[in-house]
Structures are given as C-alpha cells and as structure tokens.
C-alpha positions as CSV (number, residue, x, y, z in Angstrom):
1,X,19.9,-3.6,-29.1
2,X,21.0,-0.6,-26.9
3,X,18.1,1.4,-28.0
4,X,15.7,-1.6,-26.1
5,X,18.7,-1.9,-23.2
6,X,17.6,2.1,-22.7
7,X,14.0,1.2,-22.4
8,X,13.5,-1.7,-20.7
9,X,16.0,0.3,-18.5
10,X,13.1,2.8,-18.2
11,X,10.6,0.7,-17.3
12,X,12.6,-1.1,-14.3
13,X,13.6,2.2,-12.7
14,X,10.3,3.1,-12.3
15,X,9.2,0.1,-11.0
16,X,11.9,0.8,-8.7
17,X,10.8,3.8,-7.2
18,X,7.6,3.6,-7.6
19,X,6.8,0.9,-4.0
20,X,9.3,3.2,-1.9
21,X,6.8,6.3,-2.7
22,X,4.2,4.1,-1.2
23,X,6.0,2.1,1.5
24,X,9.3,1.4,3.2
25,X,8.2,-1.4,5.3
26,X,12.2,-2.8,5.4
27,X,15.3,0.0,4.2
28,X,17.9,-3.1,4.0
29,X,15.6,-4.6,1.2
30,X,15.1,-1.3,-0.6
31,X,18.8,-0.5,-0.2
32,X,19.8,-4.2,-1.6
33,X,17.0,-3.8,-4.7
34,X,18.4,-0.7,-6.0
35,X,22.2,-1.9,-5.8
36,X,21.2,-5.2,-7.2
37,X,19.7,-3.2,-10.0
38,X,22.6,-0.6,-10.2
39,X,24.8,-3.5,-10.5
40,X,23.0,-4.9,-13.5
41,X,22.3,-1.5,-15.2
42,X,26.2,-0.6,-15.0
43,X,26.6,-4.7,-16.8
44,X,23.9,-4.3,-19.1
45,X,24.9,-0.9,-20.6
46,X,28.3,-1.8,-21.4
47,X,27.7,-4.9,-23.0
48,X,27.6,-4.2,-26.2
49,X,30.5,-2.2,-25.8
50,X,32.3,-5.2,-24.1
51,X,31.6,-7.9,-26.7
52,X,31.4,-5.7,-30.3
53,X,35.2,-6.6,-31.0
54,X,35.1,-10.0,-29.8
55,X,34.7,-13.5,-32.2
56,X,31.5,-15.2,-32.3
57,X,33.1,-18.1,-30.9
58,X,34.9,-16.5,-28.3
59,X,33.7,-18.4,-25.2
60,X,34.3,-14.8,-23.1
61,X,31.0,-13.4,-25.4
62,X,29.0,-15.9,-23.7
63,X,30.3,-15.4,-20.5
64,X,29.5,-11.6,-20.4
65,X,25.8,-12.3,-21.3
66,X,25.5,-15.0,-18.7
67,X,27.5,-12.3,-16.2
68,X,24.3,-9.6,-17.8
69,X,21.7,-12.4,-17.2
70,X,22.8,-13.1,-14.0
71,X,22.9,-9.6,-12.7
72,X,19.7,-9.2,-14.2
73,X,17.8,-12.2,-12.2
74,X,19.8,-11.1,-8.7
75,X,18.1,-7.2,-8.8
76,X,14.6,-8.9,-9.9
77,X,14.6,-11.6,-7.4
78,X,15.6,-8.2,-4.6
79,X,13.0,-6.3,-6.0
80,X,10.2,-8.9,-5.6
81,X,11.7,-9.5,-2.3
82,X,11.2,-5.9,-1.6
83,X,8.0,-6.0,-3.6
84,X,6.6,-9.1,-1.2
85,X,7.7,-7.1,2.2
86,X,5.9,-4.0,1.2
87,X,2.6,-5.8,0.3
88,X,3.0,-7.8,3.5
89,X,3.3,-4.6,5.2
90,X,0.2,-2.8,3.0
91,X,-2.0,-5.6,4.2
92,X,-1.3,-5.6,7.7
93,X,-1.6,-1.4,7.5
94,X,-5.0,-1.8,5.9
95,X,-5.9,-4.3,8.4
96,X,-5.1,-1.7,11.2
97,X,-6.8,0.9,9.9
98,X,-10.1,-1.3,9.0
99,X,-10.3,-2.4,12.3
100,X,-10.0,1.1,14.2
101,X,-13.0,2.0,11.8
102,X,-14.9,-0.7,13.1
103,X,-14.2,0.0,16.6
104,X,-14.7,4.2,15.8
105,X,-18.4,2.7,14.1
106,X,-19.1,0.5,16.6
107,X,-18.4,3.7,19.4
108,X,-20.3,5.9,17.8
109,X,-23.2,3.7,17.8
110,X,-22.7,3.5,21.3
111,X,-22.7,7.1,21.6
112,X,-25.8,7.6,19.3
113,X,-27.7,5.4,21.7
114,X,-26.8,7.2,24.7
115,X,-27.8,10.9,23.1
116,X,-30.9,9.4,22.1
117,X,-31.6,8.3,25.4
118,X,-30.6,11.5,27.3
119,X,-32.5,12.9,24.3
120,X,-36.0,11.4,25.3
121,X,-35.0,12.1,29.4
122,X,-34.7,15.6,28.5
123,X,-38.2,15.4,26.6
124,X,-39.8,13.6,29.6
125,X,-38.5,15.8,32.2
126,X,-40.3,18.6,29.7
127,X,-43.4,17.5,29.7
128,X,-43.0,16.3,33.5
129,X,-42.2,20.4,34.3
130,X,-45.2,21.3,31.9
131,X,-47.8,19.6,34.5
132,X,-46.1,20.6,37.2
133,X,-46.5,24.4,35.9
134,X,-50.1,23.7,35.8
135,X,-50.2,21.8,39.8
136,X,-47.7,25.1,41.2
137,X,-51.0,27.8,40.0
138,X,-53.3,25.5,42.1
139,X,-50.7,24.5,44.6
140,X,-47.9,26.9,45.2
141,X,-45.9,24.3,47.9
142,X,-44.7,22.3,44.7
143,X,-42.5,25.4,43.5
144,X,-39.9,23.7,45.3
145,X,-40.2,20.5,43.3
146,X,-40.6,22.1,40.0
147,X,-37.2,24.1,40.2
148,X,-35.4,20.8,41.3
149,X,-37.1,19.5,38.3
150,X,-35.9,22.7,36.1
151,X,-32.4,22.3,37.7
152,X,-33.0,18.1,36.8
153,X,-34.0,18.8,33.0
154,X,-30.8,22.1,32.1
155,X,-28.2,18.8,33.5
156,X,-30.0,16.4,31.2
157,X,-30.0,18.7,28.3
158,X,-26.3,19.8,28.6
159,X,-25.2,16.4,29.0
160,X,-27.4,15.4,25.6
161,X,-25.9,18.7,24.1
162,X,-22.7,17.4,25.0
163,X,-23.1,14.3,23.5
164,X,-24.3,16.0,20.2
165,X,-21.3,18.0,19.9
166,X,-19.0,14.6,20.7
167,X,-21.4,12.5,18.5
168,X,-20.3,15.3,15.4
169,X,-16.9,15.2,16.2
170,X,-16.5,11.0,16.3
171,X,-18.4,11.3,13.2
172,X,-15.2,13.5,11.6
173,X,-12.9,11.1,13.1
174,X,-15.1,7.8,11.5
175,X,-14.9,10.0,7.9
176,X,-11.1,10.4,8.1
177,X,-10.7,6.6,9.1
178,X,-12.5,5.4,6.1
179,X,-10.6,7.6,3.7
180,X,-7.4,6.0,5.5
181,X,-8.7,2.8,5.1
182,X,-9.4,3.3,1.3
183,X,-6.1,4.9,0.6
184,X,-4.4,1.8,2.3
185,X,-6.2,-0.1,0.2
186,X,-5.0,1.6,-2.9
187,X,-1.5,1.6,-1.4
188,X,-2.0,-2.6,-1.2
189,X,-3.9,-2.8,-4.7
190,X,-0.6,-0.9,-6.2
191,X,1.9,-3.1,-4.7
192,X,0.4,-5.9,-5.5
193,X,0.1,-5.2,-9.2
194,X,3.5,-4.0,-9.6
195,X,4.4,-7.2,-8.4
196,X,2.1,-9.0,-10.9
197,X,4.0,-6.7,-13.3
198,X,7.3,-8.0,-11.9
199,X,6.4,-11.8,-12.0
200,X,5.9,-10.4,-16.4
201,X,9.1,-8.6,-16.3
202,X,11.2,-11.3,-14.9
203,X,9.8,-13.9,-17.5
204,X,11.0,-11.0,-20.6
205,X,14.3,-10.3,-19.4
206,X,14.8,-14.2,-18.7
207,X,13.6,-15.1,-22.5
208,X,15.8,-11.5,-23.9
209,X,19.0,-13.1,-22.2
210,X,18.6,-16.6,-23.2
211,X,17.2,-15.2,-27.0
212,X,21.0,-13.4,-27.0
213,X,22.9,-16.5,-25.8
214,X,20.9,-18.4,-28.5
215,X,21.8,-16.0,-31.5
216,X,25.3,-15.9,-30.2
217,X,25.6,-19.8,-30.5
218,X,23.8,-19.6,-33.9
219,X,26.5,-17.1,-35.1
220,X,29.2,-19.1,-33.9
221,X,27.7,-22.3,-35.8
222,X,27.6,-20.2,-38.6
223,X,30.9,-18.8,-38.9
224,X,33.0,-21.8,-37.5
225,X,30.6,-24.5,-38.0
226,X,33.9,-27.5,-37.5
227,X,34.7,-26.0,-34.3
228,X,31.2,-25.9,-33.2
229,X,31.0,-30.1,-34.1
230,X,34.4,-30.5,-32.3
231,X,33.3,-28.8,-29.3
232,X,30.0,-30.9,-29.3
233,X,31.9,-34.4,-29.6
C-alpha cells in the first residue's frame, strides 16, 4: 500500500510542476495548490503508520482515511483551480499573439503593395528617361527635364529600395509571430490535457479512498461481526 502511496505521489508532483513551467497566470493559486498538496502528502504518507496498531473497528481508523481522502480532494480541487486559470490565461495569450500575426500579415500586404507600386514608378520613369535620352541628341534644351527626371527616378528607387529592405525585415517579425503563436498553442494544448488528466486522477484517488474505507468496514464485519449488527440497529 505505501509502495502505490509513493507512486501515485509521483505522478501528482509532476502534474504539479509541470503548468507553472508553462504559466503562472495567478501565484495565490499556485501557492494554495502546492500546500493543498503538501498538506495531503505529509497525511497520506503517514497513514499507514498512523492506523497499523489500531483495531479494525476502531472508529479513529476510519476517521484518518476520511482525514487522507479529504486532504486528497482539497489539493485536487486547487490544482484544477490552478489548472482552469492557467488555460484561461493560455487562451487569451494565444489569442494575443494570433491577432498581432494578423495585423503583422495584413501590414505587410500593405507594404508589398506599396513596393510594388513604387516598383513599377521606378520602371516608368526608366523608360520615360530612355526617350528622353533619345529627344536630348536631337534637342539639347530638354537636358534640363531629363536630369529632373533622373533626380525624379534615384527618389523613387530609394524609396522602393527602402521599402524592400522594410518589407524583409516585417517579413522576420511575421516568422517569429507565427512561431509565438504556435508555441502558445502548445502551451494551451498542454494545459488543457493535464487537466483532462486531472478530471482521471481525481476520479482514482476518489475510488482508492473509498476502496480503503470499504475494506476497513469489511474487516471490521469480519472480526466483530455483533458489534458491526449493533451498531447498524
């Protein structure tokens, strides 16, 4: 029996620590989870040791159990109070961070659109100054026009130059959103099986504590079967 006390023991401590690796959404909650499961570790490890020497019909064997069982539904009712903040918090993180993706996308469309348009100016104004070379040979009074056109087509192409070098760097920024987004979503998808695996925990250690009061009461039928029928009447 104190061989399965150590590893169910185990098992719960992990599940402990494993959400405030993940999240701390509220302290108080984490701090009242792990004395609520302190509490019923320091109760469940000394049971055995508390009730070895006593009768089977000794009502103060029962009582320590239900004292056990108690414990042990007070730190898994904090933990999945715990448990429920954390998620609650993992969605709304994830939620955050898919939204300032879309916003990041939705920019850099914008931006896309603009560098393609100062793109295609800066092609224009390239073939524009490619007739206008031709017109200066024949008419040398349009130099004038075709170095306003040269100083027209260098502030086009550093502003879509510009735009390039922004468009690359949004482009890091959208990258490291979406790998925040799917790590959120990890963080959620781990919370919320850990508390599918509390919901599975809570129903064991409910049916280990009332499978020990049971076998008590059998034992005490057993070996005081009269003063089990007297107590019944």
């Amino acid at each position: 029996m104190r061989k399965l006390i150590v590893i169910l023991l185990a098992g719960f401590a992990w599940n402990l620590k494993a959400p405030a690796q993940e999240a701390n959404p509220a302290p108080g909650l984490a701090e009242r989870a792990a004395k609520a499961a302190a509490q019923w570790e320091t109760l469940a490890t000394g049971l055995d040791a508390k009730i070895q020497r006593m009768l089977p019909c000794d009502p103060r064997l029962t009582a320590a159990i239900e004292e056990v069982s108690r414990a042990s539904q007070a730190r898994l009712a904090a933990m999945n109070q715990y448990l429920q903040a954390a998620a609650a918090r993992a969605r709304q993180d994830t939620e955050t961070a898919r939204l300032a993706l879309a916003a990041e996308q939705a920019s850099a469309r914008d931006l896309e659109t603009d560098r393609a348009e100062a793109e295609q100016e800066r092609i224009a104004i390239e073939a524009q100054l490619s007739d206008l070379s031709d017109s200066v040979k024949r008419r040398p009074e349009l130099e004038e026009a075709r170095a306003k056109l040269h100083s027209i087509r260098d502030r086009v192409a550093a502003r879509a130059a510009d735009l390039q070098s922004l468009a690359e760097k949004r482009s890091l920024l959208a990258a490291a959103l979406s790998d925040l987004v799917e790590a959120r979503q990890a963080r959620q998808r781990a919370l919320e099986a850990q508390l599918n695996a509390l919901a599975l925990e809570t129903s064991r250690w409910g049916d280990y504590y009332a499978a020990r009061l049971a076998r008590a009461r059998v034992e005490c039928e057993i070996t005081n079967p009269a003063g089990t029928s007297r107590r019944k009447r």
